[in-house]
C-alpha positions in Angstrom: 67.3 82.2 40.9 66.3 85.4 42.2 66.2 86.8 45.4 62.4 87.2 46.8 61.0 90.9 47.2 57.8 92.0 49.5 54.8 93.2 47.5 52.5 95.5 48.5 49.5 93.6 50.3 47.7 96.5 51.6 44.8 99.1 50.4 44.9 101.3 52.6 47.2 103.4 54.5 46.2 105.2 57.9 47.5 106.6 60.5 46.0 106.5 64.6 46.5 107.5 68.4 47.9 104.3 69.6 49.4 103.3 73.0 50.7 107.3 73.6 52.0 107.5 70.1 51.0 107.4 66.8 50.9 104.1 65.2 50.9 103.5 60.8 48.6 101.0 59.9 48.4 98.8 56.4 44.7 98.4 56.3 44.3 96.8 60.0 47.6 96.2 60.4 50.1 98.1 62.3 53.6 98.7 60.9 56.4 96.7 62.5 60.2 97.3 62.5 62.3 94.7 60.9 63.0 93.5 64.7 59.1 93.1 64.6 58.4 95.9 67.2 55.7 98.2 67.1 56.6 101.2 64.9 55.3 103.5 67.6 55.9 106.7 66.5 56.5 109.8 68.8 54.4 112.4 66.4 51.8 112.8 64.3 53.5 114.4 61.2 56.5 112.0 61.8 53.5 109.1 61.2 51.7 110.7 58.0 55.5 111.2 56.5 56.3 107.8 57.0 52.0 106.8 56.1 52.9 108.8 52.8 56.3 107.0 52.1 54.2 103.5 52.3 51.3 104.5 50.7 53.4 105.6 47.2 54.6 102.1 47.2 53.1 100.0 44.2 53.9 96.5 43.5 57.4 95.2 44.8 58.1 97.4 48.0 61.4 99.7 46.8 63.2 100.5 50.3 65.7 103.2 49.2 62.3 105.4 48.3 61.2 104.7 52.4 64.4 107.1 53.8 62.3 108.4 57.3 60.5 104.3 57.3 64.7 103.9 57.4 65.3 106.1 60.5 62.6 104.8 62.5 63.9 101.3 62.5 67.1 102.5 63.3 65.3 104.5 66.1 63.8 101.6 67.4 66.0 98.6 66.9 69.6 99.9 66.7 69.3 103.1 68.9 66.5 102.0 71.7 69.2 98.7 72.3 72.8 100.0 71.6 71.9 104.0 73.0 75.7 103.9 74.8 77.3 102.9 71.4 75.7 105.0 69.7 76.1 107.8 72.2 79.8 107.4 72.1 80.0 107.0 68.3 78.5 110.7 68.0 80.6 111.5 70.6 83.7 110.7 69.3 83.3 113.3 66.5 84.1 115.7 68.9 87.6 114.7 69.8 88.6 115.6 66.4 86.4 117.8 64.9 86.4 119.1 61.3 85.9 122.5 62.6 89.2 122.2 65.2 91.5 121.0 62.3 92.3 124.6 60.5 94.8 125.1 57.4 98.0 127.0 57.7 98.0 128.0 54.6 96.9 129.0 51.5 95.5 131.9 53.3 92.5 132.0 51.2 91.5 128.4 52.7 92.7 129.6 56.3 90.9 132.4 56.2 87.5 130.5 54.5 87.6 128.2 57.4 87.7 130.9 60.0 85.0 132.6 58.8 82.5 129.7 59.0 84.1 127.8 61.9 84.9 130.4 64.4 81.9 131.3 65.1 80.0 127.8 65.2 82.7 126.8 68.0 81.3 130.0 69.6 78.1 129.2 69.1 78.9 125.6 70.8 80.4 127.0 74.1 77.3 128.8 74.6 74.7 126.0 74.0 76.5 123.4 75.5 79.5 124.9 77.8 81.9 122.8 75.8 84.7 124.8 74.7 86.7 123.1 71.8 90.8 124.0 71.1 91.5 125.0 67.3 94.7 123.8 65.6 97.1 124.2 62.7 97.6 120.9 60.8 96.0 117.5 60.8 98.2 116.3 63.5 95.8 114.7 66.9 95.4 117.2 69.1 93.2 116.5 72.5 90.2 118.5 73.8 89.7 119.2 77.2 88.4 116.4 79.1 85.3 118.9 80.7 84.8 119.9 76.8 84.0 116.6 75.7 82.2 115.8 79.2 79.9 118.4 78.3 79.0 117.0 74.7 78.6 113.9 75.8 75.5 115.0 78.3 74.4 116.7 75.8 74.1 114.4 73.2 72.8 111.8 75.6 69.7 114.4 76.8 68.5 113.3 73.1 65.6 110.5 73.0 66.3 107.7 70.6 64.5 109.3 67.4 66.8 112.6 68.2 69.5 110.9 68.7 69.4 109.0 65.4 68.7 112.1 63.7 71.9 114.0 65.5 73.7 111.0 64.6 72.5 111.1 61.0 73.4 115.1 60.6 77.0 114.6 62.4 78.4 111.7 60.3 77.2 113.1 57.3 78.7 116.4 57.8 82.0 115.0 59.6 81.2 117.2 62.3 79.6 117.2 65.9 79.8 120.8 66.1 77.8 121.6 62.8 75.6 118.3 64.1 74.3 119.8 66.9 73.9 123.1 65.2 71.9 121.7 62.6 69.7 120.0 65.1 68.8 122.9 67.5 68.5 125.3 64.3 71.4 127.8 64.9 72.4 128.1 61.4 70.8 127.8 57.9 70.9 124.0 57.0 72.6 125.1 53.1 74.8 127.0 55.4 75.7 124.5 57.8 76.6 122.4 55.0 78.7 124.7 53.3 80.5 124.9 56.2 81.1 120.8 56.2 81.9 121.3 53.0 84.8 123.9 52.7 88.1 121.9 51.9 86.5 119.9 49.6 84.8 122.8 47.6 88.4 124.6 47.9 90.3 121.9 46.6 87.4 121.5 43.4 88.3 125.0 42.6 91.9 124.7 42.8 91.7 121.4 40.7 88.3 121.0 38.9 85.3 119.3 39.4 84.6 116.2 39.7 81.2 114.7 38.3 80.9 111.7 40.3 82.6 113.3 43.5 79.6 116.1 42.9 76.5 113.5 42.9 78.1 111.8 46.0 78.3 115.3 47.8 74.7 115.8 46.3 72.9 112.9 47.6 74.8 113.3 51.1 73.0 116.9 51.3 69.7 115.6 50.7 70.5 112.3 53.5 71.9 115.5 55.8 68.3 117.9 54.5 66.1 114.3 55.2 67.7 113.4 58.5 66.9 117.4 60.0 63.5 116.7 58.5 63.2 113.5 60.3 63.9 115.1 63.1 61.6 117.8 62.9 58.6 115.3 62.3 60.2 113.5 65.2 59.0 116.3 68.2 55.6 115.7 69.9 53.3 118.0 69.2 54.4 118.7 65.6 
């Protein structure tokens, strides 16, 4: 027996001022999350985007082709009712940061991290006031309590679709630091993920390749590339 799948019941897909937001309706019908709220939606591009997403649909609905229909239900029914979960989760990437964590040695690697980390956790004091400790090893070193005080405010000054998007940026990249840079645009996005990407990229030189490691790290760029997006669409006035 197989499982049951939603087809496409609607003709057309619209989007219209609704209720201080912007609301995606099938024919008449306004779009609901999965927790049946209204999919109100913060801005107008953010609306068309996800409008577009539906309207491409044809016969069974295909979920893993709706990624920004994805990150407003998470907006609205896992970040609007867990915000301090959620909160602490991206939080918590500060205490041990990928850009903290430096190599010893092979100098080449040392020196690679330094280049692209230093001045991120430079950048980060300055934004946020949150000065982060570097160290040798992989060994649990703490931050400074006012450090991670800091984050947290800041991270929690996000509404809930900036928030899922910051969320989004900073687990797929293993960092709050290169996070929170990607979300206020202080670096290039294929930069930014370079930078993420630096041990892994040194030990595929040293070692070779790996095709199926490669599509992974592929289709985690293009969640990290969709979840900025999603946040650009996300701002009012956009």
């Amino acid at each position: 027996m197989t499982g049951w799948a939603p087809r496409r019941f609607w003709k057309a897909t619209t989007v219209a001022p609704r209720d201080g937001g912007f609301a995606v309706l099938l024919d008449d019908r306004p779009l609901h999350t999965p927790a049946r709220r209204p999919a109100l939606l913060p801005a107008r591009a953010l609306a068309e985007a996800v409008a577009a997403e539906w309207d491409a649909q044809e016969g069974t609905l295909a979920p893993a082709t709706m990624p920004l229909t994805r990150l407003v239900n998470a907006a609205l029914d896992t970040v609007s009712e867990h915000r301090a979960q959620v909160i602490a989760a991206t939080a918590a990437f500060g205490e041990t940061d990928l850009t903290c964590y430096r190599a010893a040695h092979p100098q080449g690697l040392a020196h690679r991290q330094a280049v692209a980390w230093d001045g991120l956790l430079d950048w980060l004091a300055g934004a946020t006031g949150a000065r982060l400790c570097t160290v040798c090893g992989v060994t649990f070193a703490p931050q400074p309590p006012e450090a991670l005080a800091c984050l947290r405010d800041t991270i929690a000054a996000h509404d809930d679709f900036a928030l899922t998007a910051l969320h989004e940026l900073t687990s797929l990249s293993g960092s709050l630091v290169i996070g929170l840079a990607a979300a206020r645009g202080a670096r290039d996005l294929d930069a930014l993920w370079q930078a993420a990407r630096i041990d892994e990229d040194w030990q595929a030189e040293q070692w070779g390749r790996d095709d199926e490691a490669e599509a992974a790290a592929a289709d985690r760029k293009a969640a990290f590339l969709r979840a900025h997006g999603f946040l650009t669409l996300s701002r009012p006035g956009i």
